[in-house]
C-alpha positions as a printed Julia matrix, in Angstrom:
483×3 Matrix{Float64}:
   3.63   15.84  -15.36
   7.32   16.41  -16.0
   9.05   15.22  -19.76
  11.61   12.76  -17.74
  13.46   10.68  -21.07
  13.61   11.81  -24.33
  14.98    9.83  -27.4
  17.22   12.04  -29.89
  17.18   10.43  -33.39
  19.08   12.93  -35.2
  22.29   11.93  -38.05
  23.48   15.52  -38.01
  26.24   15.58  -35.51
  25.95   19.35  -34.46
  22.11   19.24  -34.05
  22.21   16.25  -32.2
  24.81   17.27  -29.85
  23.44   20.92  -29.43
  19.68   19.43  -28.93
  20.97   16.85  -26.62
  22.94   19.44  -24.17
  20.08   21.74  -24.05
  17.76   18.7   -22.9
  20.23   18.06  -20.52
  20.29   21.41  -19.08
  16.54   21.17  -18.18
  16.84   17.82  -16.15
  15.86   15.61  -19.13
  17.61   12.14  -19.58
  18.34   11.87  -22.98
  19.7     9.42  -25.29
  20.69   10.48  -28.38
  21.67    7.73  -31.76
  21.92    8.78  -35.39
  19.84    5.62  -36.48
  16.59    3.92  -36.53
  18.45    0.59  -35.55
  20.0     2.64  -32.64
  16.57    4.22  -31.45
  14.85    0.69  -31.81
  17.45   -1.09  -29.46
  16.64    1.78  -26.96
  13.2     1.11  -27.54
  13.56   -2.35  -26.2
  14.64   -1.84  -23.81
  13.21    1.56  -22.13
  10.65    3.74  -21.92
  10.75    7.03  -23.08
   8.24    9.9   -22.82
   8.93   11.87  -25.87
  11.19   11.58  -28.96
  12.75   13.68  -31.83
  12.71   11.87  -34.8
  14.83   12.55  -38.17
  12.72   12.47  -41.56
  15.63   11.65  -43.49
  18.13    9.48  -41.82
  20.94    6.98  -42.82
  19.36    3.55  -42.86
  15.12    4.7   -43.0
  12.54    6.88  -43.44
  11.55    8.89  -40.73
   7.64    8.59  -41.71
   7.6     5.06  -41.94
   9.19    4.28  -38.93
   6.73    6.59  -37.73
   3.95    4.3   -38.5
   5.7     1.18  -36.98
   5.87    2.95  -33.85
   2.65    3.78  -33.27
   1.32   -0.02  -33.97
   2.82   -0.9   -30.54
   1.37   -0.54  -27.02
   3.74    1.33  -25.23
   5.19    4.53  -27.1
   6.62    7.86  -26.69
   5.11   11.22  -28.36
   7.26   11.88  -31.21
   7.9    15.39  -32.8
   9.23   14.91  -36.41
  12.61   17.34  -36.89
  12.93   18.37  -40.96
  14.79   20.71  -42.81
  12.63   20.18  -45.92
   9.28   20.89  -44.26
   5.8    21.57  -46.83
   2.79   21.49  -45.73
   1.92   18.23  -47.52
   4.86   16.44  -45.41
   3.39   17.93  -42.08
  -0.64   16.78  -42.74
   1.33   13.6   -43.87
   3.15   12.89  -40.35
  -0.02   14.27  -38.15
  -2.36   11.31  -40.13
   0.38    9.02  -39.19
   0.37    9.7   -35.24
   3.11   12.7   -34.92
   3.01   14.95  -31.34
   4.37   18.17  -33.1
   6.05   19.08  -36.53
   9.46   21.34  -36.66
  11.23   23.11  -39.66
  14.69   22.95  -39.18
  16.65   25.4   -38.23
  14.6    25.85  -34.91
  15.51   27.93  -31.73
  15.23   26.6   -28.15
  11.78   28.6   -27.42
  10.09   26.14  -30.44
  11.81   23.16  -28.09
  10.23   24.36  -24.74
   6.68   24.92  -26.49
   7.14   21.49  -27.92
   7.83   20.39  -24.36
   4.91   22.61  -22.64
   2.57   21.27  -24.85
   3.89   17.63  -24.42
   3.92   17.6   -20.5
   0.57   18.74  -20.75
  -0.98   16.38  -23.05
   0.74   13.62  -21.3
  -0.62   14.82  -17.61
  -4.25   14.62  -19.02
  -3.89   11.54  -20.78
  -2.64    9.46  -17.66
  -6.15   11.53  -15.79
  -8.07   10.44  -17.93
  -6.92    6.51  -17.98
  -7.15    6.74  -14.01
 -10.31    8.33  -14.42
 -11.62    5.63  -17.1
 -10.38    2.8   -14.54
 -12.39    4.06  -11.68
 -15.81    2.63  -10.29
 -16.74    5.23   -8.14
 -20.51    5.7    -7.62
 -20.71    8.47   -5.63
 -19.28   11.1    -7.59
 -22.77   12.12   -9.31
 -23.8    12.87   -6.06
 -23.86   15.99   -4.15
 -24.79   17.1    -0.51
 -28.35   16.56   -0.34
 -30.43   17.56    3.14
 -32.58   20.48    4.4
 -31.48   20.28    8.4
 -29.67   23.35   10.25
 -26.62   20.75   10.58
 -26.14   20.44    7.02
 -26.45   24.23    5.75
 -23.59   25.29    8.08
 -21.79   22.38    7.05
 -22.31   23.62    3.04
 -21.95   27.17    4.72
 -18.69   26.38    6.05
 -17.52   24.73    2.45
 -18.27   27.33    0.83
 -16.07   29.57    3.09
 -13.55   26.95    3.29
 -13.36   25.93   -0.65
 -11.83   28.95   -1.88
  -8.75   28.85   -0.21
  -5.4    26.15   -0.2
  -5.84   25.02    3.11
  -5.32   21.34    3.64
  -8.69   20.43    4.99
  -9.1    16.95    7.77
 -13.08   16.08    7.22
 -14.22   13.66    9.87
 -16.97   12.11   10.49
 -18.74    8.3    11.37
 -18.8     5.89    8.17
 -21.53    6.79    5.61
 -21.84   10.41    6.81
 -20.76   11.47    3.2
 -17.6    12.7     4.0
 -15.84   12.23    0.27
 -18.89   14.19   -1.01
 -17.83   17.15    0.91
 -14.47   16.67   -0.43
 -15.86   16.72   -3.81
 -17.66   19.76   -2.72
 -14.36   21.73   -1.95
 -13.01   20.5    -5.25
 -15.88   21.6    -7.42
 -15.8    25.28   -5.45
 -12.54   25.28   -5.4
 -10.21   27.76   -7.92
  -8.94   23.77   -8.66
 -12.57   23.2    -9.96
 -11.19   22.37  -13.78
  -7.76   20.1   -12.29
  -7.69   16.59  -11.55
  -9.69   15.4    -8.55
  -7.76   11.81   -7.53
  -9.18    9.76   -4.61
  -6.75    7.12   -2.61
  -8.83    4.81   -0.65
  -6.12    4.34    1.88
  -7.65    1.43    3.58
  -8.13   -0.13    0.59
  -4.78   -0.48   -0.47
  -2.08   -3.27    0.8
   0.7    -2.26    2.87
   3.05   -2.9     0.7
   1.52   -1.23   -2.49
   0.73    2.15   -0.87
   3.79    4.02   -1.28
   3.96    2.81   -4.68
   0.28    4.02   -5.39
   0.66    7.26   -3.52
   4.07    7.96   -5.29
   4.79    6.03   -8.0
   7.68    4.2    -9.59
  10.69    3.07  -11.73
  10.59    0.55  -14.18
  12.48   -2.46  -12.31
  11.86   -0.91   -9.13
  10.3    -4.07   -7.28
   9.06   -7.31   -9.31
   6.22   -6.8   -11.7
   7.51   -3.61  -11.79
   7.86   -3.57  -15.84
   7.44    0.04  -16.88
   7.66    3.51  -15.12
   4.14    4.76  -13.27
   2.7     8.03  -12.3
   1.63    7.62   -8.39
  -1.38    9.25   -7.31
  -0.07   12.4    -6.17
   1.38   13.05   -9.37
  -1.88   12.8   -11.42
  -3.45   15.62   -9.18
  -0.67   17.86   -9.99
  -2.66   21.57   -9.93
  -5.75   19.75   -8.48
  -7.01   18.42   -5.26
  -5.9    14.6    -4.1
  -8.25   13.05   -1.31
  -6.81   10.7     1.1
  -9.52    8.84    2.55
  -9.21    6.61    5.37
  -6.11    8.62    6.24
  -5.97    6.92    9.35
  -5.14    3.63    8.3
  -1.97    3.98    6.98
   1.17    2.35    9.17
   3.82    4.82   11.15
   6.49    4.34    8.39
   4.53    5.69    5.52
   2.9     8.68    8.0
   6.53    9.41    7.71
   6.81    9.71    4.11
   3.4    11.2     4.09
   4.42   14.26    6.27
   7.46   14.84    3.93
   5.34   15.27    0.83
   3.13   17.87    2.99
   5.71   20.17    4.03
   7.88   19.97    1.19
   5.53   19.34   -1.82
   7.8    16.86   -3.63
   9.05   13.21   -3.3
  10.72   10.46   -5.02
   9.09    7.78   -6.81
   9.62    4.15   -5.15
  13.3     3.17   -6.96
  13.61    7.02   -8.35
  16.13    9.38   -7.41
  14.78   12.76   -9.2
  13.05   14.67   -6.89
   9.45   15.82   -8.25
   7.95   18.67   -6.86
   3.89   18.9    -7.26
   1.1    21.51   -6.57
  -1.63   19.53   -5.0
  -4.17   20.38   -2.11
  -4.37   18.08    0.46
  -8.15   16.91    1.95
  -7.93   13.9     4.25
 -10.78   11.94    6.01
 -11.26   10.06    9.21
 -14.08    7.92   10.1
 -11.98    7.86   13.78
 -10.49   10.38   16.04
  -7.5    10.93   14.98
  -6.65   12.87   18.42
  -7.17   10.14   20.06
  -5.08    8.19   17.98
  -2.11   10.25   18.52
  -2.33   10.11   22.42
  -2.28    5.75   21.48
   0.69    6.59   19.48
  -1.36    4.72   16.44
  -0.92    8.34   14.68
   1.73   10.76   14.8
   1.24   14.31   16.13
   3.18   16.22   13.5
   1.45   14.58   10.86
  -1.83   15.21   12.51
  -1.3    18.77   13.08
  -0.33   19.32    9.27
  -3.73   17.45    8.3
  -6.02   19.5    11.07
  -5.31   23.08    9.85
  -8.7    23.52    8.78
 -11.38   20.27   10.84
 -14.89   19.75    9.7
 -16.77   17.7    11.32
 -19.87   16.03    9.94
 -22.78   14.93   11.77
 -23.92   11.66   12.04
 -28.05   11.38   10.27
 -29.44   10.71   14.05
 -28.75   13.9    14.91
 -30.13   15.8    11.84
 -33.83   14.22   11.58
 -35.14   16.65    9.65
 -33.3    15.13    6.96
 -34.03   11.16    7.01
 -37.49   11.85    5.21
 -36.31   14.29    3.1
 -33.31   12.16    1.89
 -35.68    8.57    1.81
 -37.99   10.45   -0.22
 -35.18   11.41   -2.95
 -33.93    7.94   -2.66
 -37.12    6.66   -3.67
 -37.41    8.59   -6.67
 -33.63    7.96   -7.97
 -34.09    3.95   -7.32
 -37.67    3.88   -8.96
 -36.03    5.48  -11.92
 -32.92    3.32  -11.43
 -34.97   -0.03  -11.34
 -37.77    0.83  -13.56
 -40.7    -0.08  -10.57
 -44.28    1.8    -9.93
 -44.66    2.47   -6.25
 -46.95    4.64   -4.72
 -44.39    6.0    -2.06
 -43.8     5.75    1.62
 -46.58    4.87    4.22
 -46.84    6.84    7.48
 -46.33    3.85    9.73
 -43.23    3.31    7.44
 -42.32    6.65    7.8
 -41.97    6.99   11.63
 -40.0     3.32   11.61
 -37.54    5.32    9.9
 -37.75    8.06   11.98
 -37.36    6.1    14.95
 -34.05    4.07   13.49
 -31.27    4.49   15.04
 -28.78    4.64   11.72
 -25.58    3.33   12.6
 -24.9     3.04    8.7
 -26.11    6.78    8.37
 -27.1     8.0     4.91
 -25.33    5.34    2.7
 -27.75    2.83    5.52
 -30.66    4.53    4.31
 -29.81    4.68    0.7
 -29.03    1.39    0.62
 -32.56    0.58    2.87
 -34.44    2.35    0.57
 -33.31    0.98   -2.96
 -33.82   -2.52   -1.28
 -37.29   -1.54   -0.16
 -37.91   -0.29   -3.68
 -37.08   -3.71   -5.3
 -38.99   -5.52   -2.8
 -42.04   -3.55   -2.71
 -44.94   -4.97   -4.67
 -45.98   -2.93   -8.15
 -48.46    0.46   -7.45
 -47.86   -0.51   -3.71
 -46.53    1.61   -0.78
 -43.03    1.32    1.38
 -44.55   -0.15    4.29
 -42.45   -1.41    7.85
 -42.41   -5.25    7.04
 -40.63   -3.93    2.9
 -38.69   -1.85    5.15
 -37.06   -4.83    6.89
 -35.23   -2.58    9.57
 -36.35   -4.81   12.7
 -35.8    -8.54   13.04
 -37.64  -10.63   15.55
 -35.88  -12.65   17.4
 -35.96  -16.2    18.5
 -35.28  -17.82   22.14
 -33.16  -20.62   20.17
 -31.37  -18.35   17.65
 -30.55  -15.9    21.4
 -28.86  -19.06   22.49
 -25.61  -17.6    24.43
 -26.68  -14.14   24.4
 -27.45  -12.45   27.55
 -31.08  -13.11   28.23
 -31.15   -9.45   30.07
 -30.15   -7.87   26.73
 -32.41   -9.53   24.73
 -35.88   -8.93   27.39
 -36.46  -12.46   26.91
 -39.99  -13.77   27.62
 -41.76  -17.27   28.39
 -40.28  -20.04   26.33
 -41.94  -20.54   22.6
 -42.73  -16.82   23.3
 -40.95  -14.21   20.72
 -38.93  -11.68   21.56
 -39.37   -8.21   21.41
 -37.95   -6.11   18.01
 -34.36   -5.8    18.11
 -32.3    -3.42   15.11
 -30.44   -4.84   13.18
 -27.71   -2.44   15.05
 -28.65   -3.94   18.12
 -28.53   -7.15   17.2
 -25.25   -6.82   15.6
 -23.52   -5.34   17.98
 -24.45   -8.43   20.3
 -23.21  -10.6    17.94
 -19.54   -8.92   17.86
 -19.44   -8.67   21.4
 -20.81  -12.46   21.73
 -17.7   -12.89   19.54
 -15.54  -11.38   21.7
 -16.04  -13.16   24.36
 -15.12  -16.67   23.14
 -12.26  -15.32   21.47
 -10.93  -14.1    24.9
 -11.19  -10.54   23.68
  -8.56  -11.13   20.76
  -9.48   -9.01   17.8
  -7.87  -10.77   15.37
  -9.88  -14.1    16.46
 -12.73  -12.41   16.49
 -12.46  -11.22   12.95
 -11.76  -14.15   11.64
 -14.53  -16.12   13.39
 -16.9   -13.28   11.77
 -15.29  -13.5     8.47
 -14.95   -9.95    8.48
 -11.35   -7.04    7.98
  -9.84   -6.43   11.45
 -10.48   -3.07   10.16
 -13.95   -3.14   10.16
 -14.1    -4.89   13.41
 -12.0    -1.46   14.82
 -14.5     0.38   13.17
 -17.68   -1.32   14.56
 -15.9    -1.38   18.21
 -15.15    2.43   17.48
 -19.13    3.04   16.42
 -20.39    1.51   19.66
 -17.65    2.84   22.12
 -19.56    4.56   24.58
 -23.35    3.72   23.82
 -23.03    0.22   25.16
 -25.17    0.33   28.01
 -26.12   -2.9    29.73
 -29.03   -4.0    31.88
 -28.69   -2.85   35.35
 -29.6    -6.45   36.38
 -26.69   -7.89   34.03
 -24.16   -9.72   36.06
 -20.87   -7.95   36.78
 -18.93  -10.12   34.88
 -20.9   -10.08   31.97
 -20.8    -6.06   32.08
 -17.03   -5.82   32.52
 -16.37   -8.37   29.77
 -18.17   -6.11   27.17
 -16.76   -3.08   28.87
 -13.65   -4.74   27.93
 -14.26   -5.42   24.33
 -15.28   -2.29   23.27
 -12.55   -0.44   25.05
 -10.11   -2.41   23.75
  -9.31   -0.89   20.06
């Protein structure tokens, strides 16, 4: 993370001058006064990443304006300038908050060290504030299975990891796709950098390019100090870009810039800043067939794809549900301080038999609930498991009685998942919306993004009832072929 502005507080005319110019030289804006009064006005109203500071100067002391400075919120490093340096003076200034202590006369390799060590102190202190900010629960976790699926995926990773390749991960919701991200961070010659994660999804339309890039102080409203976008914190590490596929056309465009050239501008910025990042993005859709909808462009897709992995969803690696609900249980007994006794066979093949549209963060999440529910030195059993409902003729009203194998009436009806039944439920939806999305996801009180998602999930397993009517069957045909 680049020195940018630097405040010169220097009453020697030559030094000043000669210090200023040579800051210039490297691309630094600098604004150099021969007073406190002059460096506090600047203060005001700037921000400034480093300063110089004067011990002796016309109307002050350098040390005690030292000391006011660092009682506000906002400051710059300062390195104190003297020509009447002791070692009592510097252990004086270092108690009192100073960056760095030089003897006058000093030659232009003491101001680049200075510099070095500022840039870097200043790129791990905004890491660590983004780092302190974040609520991300997954990072503790790693890649956890024993299937065939999953050791050549951690094969591949481990092949993949030690190179700069910009990796595309993609995979259904829940898979664990940032946890193989992680993976190729931790393996990764990038292992000790800055891992940042931008929930692209997440993030408002008109706030991503800000968060992805930075910006200027005064460069939109609110907008009251400069700010280090994502990209810039990963400098030398890894940045993940999750959700990549929700991001609009325009800022693809940006986006593909910053992969083939490795720099940008922040938002209201005109100094170009060049980073060293690797690039891992992830995809709960496919993105190829986004591009043929023109909801993704090609170019940028084929600068994300240069290495794919692909990451099963938990139905197809079995061998791993028991495995992983038996760790579960463990962590969540720890976690919520409960004696259980473990997991009974007839719970056991229930979750064998599930179908997992929620994959492994589903069957975490089914298992800690199980583990709260369950009754002290008791077992897991189906009914704690909660993964089938039982539904009602009155509460089917309006579904298709085909789909739901309905019996006599005051009869119950068979099992349903909770899959099953929700995907009846958006499709029900659907229909008296007239197969608009956006009325649909409002009359669910759920993100149009989510409803994409859900449509996306159950895109070609909806399989109707031979005896369904044809209406009926082309009407949910429609819906879920309509993202």
């Amino acid at each position: 993370m680049s020195i940018e502005k630097v405040i010169l507080v220097e009453d020697e005319e030559f030094l000043r001058k000669n210090l200023a110019h040579y800051l210039r030289g490297r691309r630094i804006d600098v604004a150099a006064v021969e007073t406190i009064e002059e460096a506090q006005s600047y203060l005001v109203r700037d921000n400034f990443d480093l300063m110089f500071l004067d011990l002796r100067l016309p109307d002050g002391d350098g040390t005690e304006f030292l000391k006011e400075l660092n009682l506000r919120p906002s400051k710059p490093l300062i390195v104190i300038m003297t020509g009447f340096g002791s070692v009592e003076s510097a252990v004086d200034c270092m108690r009192c908050g100073a960056f760095d202590y030089l003897i006058k006369p000093f030659s232009n390799d003491q101001i680049d060290v200075a510099l070095k060590k500022a840039e870097k102190f200043t790129h791990i202190l905004k890491v660590n504030q983004y780092f302190s900010l974040s609520e991300d629960q997954e990072s503790q976790n790693e890649l956890i299975g024993k299937s065939r699926a999953l050791e050549q995926l951690r094969q591949l990773i481990r092949k993949i990891a030690q190179t700069q390749a910009t990796v595309l991960i993609q995979g259904e919701s829940g898979t664990g796709k940032e946890l193989v991200a992680r993976a190729l961070h931790r393996l990764s010659p990038r292992s000790s950098a800055p891992f940042i994660k931008v929930n692209c999804a997440a993030l408002p339309e008109n706030l991503i390019e800000s968060e992805l890039f930075g910006h200027e102080k005064g460069a939109f409203t609110g907008a009251l100090n400069k700010r280090e976008g994502r990209f810039e914190l990963a400098h030398g590490g890894t940045i993940l870009l999750d959700e990549i596929s929700e991001i609009s056309l325009a800022m693809q465009a940006k986006l593909l810039r910053v992969l083939q050239e490795r720099e940008f501008e922040r938002v209201g910025g005109t100094r170009t800043i060049k980073i060293d990042v690797r690039v891992i993005a992830t995809t709960n859709r496919k993105l190829d067939e986004s591009v043929e909808k023109n909801e993704f462009r090609q170019d940028l897709f084929f600068r994300l794809n240069v290495v794919p992995i692909h990451v099963a969803p938990l139905r197809e690696r079995v061998d791993d549900i028991l495995f992983l609900s038996e760790i579960f249980t463990r962590r969540f007994v720890r976690k919520h301080g409960v004696a259980i006794r473990g997991v009974t066979p007839e719970a056991q093949k229930v979750l064998l038999a599930h179908n997992w549209p929620g994959n492994v963060r589903e069957l975490q999440n089914v298992i800690e609930r199980a583990v709260i529910l369950c009754e002290p030195e008791s077992c897991i059993d189906p009914e704690t498991l909660n993964l089938e409902v039982r539904m009602s003729r009155g509460s089917a009203k309006g579904s298709d009685s085909n789909e739901l194998n309905s019996t006599s009436s005051g009869q119950d009806q068979p099992f349903m998942t909770l899959y099953d039944v929700e995907k009846l439920h958006i499709i029900r939806a659907l229909e008296l919306c007239g197969q608009n999305r956006t009325q649909a996801a409002k009359l669910l009180d759920i993100n149009i993004r989510t409803l994409r998602n859900k449509l996306n999930e159950y895109k070609g397993q909806l399989e109707l009832e031979s005896n369904s009517s044809e209406n009926s069957n082309a009407a949910r045909k429609e819906a879920v072929e309509s993202v």
